[in-house]
C-alpha positions as CSV (number, residue, x, y, z in Angstrom):
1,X,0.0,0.0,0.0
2,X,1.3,3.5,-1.2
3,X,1.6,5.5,2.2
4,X,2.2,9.0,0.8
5,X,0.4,11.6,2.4
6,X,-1.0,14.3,-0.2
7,X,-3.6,14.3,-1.5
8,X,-4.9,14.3,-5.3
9,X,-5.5,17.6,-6.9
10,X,-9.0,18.2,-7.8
11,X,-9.8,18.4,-11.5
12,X,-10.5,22.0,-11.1
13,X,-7.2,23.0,-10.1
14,X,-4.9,20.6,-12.0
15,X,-3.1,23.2,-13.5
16,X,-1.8,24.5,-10.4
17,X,1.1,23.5,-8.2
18,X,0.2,24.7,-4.9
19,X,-0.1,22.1,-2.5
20,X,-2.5,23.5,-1.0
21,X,-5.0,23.6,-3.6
22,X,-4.0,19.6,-3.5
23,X,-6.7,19.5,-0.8
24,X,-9.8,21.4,-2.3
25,X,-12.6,19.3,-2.7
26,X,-14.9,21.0,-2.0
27,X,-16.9,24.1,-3.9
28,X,-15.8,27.6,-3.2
29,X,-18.2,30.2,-1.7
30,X,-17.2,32.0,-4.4
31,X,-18.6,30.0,-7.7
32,X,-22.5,30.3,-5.8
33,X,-22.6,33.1,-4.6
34,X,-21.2,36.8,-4.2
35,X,-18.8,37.3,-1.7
36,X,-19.2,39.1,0.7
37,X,-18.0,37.0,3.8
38,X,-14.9,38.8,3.5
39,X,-16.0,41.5,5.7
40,X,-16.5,38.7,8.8
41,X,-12.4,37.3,8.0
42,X,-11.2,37.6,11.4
43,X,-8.2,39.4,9.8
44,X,-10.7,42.0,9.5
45,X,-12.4,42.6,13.1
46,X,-10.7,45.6,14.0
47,X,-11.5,47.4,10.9
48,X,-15.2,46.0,10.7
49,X,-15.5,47.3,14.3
50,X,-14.3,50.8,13.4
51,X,-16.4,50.7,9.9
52,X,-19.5,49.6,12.0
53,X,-19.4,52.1,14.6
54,X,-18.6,54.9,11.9
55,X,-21.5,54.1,9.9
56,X,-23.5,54.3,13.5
57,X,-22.7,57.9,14.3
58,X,-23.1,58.4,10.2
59,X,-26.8,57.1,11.0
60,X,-27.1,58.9,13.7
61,X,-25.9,62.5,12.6
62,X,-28.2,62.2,8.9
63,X,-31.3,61.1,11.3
64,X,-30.6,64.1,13.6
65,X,-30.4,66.3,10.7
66,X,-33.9,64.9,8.9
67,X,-35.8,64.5,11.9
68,X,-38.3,66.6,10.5
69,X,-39.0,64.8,7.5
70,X,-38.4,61.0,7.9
71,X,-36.3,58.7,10.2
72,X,-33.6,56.3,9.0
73,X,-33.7,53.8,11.9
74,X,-34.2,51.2,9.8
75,X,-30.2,51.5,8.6
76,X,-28.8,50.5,11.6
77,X,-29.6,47.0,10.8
78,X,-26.2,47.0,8.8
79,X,-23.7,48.4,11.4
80,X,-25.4,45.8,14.0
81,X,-24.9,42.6,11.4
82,X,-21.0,43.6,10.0
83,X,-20.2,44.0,13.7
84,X,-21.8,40.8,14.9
85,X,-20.0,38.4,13.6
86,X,-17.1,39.5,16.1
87,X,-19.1,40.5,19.1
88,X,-20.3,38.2,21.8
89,X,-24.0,38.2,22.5
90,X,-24.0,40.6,25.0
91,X,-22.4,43.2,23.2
92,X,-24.9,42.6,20.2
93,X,-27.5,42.7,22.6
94,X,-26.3,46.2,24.0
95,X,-25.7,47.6,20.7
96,X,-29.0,46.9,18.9
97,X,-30.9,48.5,22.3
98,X,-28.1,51.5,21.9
99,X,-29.4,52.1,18.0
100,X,-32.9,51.7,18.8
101,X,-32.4,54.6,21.7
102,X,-30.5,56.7,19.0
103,X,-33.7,55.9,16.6
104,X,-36.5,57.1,18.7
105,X,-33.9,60.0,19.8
106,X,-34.4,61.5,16.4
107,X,-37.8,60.4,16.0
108,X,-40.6,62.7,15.4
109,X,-43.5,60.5,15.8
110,X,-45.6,60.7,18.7
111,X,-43.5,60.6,22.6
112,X,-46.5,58.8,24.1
113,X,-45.6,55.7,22.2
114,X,-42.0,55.9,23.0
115,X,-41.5,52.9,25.2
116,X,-43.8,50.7,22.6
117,X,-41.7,51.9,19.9
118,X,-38.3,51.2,21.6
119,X,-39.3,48.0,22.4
120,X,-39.9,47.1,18.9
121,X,-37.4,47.9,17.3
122,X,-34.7,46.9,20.3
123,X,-36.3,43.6,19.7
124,X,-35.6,43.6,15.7
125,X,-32.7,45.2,16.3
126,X,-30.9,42.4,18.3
127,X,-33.0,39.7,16.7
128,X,-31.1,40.3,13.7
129,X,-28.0,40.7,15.2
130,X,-28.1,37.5,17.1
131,X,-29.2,36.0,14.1
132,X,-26.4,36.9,11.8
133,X,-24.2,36.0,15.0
134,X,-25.2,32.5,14.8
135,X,-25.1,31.9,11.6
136,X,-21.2,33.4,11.1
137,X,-20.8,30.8,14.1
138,X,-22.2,27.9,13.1
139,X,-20.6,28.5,9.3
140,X,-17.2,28.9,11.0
141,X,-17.5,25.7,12.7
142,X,-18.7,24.0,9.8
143,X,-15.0,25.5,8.3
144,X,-13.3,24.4,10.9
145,X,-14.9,20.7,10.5
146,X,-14.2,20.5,7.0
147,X,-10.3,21.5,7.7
148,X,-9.9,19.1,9.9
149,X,-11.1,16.5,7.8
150,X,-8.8,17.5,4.8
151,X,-5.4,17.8,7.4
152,X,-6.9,14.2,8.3
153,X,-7.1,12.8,4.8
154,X,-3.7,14.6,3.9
155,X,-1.5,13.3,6.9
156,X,-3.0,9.7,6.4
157,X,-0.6,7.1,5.4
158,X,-3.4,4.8,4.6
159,X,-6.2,5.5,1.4
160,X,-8.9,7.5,2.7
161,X,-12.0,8.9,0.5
162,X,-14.7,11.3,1.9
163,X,-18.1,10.5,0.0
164,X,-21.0,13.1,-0.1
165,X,-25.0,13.1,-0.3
166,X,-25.3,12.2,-4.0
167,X,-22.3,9.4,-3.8
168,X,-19.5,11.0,-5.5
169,X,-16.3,11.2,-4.1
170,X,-15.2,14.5,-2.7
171,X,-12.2,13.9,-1.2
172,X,-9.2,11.7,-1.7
173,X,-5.2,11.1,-1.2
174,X,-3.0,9.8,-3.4
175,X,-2.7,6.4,-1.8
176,X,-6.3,5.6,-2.8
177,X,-6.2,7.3,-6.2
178,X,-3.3,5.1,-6.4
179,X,-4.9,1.9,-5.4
180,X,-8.6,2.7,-7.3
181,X,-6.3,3.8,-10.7
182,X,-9.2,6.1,-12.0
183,X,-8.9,6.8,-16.0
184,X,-7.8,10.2,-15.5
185,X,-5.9,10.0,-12.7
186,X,-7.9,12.2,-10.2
187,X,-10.8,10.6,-8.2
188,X,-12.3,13.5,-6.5
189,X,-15.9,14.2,-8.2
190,X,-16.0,10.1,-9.4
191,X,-19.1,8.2,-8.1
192,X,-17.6,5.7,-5.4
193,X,-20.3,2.7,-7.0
194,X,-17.7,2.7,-9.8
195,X,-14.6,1.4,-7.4
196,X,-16.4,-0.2,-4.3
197,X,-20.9,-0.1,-5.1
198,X,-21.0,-1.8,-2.0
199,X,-19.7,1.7,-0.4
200,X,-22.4,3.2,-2.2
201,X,-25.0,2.1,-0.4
202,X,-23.5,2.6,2.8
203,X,-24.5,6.3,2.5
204,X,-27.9,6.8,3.2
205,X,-29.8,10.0,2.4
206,X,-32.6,9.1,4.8
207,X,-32.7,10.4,8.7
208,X,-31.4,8.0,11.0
209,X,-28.2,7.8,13.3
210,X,-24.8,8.0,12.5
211,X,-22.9,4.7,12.6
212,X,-19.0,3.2,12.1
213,X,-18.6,-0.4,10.5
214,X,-16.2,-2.3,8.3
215,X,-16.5,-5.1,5.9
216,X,-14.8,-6.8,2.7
217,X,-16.4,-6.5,-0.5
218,X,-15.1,-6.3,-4.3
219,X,-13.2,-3.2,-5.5
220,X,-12.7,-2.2,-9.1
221,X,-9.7,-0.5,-10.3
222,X,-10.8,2.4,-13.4
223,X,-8.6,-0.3,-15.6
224,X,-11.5,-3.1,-14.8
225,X,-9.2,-5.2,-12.4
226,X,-10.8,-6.8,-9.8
227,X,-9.1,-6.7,-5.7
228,X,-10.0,-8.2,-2.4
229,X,-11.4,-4.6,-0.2
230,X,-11.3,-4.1,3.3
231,X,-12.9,-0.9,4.1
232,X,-13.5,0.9,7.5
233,X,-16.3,3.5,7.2
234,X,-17.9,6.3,9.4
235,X,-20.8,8.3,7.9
236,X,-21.4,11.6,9.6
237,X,-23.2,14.8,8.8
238,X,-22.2,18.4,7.5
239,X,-25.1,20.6,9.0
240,X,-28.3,18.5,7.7
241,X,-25.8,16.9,4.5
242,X,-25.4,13.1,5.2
243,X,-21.8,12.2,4.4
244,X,-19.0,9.2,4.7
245,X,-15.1,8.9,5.3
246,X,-13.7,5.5,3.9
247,X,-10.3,3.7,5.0
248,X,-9.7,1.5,2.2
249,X,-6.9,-1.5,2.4
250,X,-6.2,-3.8,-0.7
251,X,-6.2,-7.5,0.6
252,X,-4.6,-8.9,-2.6
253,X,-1.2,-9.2,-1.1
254,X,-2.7,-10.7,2.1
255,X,-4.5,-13.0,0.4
256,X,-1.5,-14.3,-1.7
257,X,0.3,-14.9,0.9
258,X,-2.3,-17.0,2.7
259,X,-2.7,-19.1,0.0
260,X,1.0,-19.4,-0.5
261,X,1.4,-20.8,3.4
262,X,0.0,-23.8,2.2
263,X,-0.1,-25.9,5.5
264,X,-1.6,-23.4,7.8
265,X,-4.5,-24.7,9.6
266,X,-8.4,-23.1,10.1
267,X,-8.7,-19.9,11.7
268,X,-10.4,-21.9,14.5
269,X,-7.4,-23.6,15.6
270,X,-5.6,-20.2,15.7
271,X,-8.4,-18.5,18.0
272,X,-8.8,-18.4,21.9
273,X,-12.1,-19.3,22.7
274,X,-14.1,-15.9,24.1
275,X,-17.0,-15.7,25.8
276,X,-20.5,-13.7,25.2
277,X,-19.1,-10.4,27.2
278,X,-15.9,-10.6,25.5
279,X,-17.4,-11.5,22.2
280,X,-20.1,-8.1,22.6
281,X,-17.3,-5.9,23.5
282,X,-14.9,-6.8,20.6
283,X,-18.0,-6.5,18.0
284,X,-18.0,-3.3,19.7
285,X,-14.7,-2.3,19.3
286,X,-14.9,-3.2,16.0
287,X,-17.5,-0.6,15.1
288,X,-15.1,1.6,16.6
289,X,-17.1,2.4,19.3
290,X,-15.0,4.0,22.7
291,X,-15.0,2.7,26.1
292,X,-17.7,5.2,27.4
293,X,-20.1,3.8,24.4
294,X,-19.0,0.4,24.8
295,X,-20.3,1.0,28.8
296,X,-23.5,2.5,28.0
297,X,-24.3,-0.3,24.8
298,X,-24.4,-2.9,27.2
299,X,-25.1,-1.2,30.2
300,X,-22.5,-1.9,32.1
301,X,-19.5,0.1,33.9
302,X,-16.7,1.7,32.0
303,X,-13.9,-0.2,34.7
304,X,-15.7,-3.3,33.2
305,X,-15.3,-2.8,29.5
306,X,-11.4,-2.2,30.3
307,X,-11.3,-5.3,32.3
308,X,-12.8,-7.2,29.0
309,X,-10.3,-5.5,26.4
310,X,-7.4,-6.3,28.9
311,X,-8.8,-9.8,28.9
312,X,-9.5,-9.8,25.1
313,X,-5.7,-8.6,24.7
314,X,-3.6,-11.7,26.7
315,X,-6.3,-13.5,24.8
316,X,-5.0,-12.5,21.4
317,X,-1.7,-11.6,22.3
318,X,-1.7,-7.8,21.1
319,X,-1.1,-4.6,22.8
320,X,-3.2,-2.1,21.3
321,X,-6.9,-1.5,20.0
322,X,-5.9,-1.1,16.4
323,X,-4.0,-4.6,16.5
324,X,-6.9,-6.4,18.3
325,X,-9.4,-4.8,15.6
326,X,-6.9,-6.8,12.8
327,X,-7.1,-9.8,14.8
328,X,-10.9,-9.7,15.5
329,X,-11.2,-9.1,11.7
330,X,-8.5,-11.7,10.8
331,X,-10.2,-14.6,13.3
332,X,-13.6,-13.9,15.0
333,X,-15.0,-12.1,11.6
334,X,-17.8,-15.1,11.7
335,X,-18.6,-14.3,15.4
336,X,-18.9,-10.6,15.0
């Protein structure tokens, strides 16, 4: 297996060298629609701060100066969302009840309905600054997700392919465009039911929970050669977009090797006997499941399940989780 770590370019940005564009796989704000999230780049708070509270006392001075005629209270909607992606809530809060004071200041409509007025628009006021708040937040941590899930793929040694909601491949390394040998050499925007269907149907549109499994199936190379697959598999959701990550090991060479041992008996004879706890735990462990799950699956205590992997380890004579996974794959795969 090719263990190099970068990943392949997508076909977008083939004619570039920058590594870093090695790892786009994903579309740019830019290509749907304008952009204008440059003005929340955290590069840019202190100037977005200064630019909002300019464009406050701006508001404030025109209002003051046409009180007669018409107010323009409505305008400090856009000082309150540019400088709400930085602020904390509080300070949105403050500064939407601060422009709604500086609207009814200037306001020539009748003082008896002051406090009705004020509440009003306080309440859009910081509505809409909470609301673009929220959504900067929960955009930024969706960036951050997807970052970490690229520096994952990248620093990898193994082949690893991200899969989105309409089964196309949207991220992949060069070990796996390596192994899957697509026709023209990239793999990122490929449907994965070319190379490994059964993969395909592991991603399921439909609400329901997350899960982690393995299994072997058939992979197909883009030159129509056949392999032995072992894939490792976690979907998981962007927002509302259900999605998958695939670790994907050729078994050819395993395989040959197995065959060429000859004299080598049943995997039975190789096998400690395990019992139904032990057995539970390692299908457990298997679907990559931590300690704390593994506790609350079967409902028993965490010290428990450690005893059982401790057990499970002089049992198979490993020393770590990822070898005991190999061997549970290697000779309880029937049991699990």
């Amino acid at each position: 297996m090719n263990t190099a770590p970068k990943l392949v370019q997508s076909a977008d940005s083939a004619g570039q060298s920058s590594d870093q564009n090695r790892l786009i796989g994903f579309k740019e704000p830019a290509e749907v629609m304008p952009r204008v999230d440059w003005i929340w780049d955290p590069r840019n708070r202190t100037p977005t701060l200064i630019a909002s509270g300019a464009v406050v006392l701006a508001i404030a001075a025109v209002d003051w100066w046409t009180k007669p005629y018409f107010s323009l209270g409505f305008l400090y909607l856009f000082p309150i969302m540019m400088a709400a992606g930085f602020l904390p809530r509080w300070a949105t809060v403050l500064m939407g009840i601060a422009c709604a004071l500086l609207s009814e200041r200037f306001s020539n409509l009748d003082p008896a309905d002051f406090y009705i007025r004020l509440g009003f628009e306080a309440l859009a006021l910081c509505g809409c600054g909470l609301l673009t708040s929220e959504v900067l937040r929960n955009r930024r941590l969706s960036q951050e997700a997807q970052e970490r899930i690229r520096v994952l793929v990248e620093t990898s040694p193994a082949a690893i392919v991200t899969v989105d909601q309409r089964g196309f491949v949207e991220l992949a390394n060069k070990s796996a465009a390596e192994m899957l040998a697509p026709r023209d050499g990239d793999l990122i925007g490929q449907p994965i039911a070319a190379f490994l269907p059964e993969l395909h149907h592991a991603l399921r549109p439909e609400e329901g929970p997350q899960f982690r499994a393995s299994m072997q199936c058939l992979g197909h190379r883009g030159n129509g050669e056949s392999f032995p697959a072992e894939v490792w598999f976690s979907t998981y959701k962007e927002g509302v977009i259900p999605k998958l990550a695939a670790i994907i090991a050729d078994l050819s060479e395993e395989q040959d090797s197995a065959s060429s041992g000859g004299g080598l008996g049943s995997p039975d004879e190789d096998r400690a006997p395990l019992n139904s706890r032990e057995l539970e735990v390692l299908r457990l462990v298997v679907q990559g499941l931590a300690n704390k799950e593994i506790a609350a699956q079967m409902s028993i205590s965490e010290s428990g399940v450690k005893n059982t992997l401790q057990q499970l380890f002089a049992k198979t004579e490993v020393r770590t989780r990822s070898q005991l996974v190999r061997v549970a794959l290697e000779r309880y795969r029937d049991l699990l």
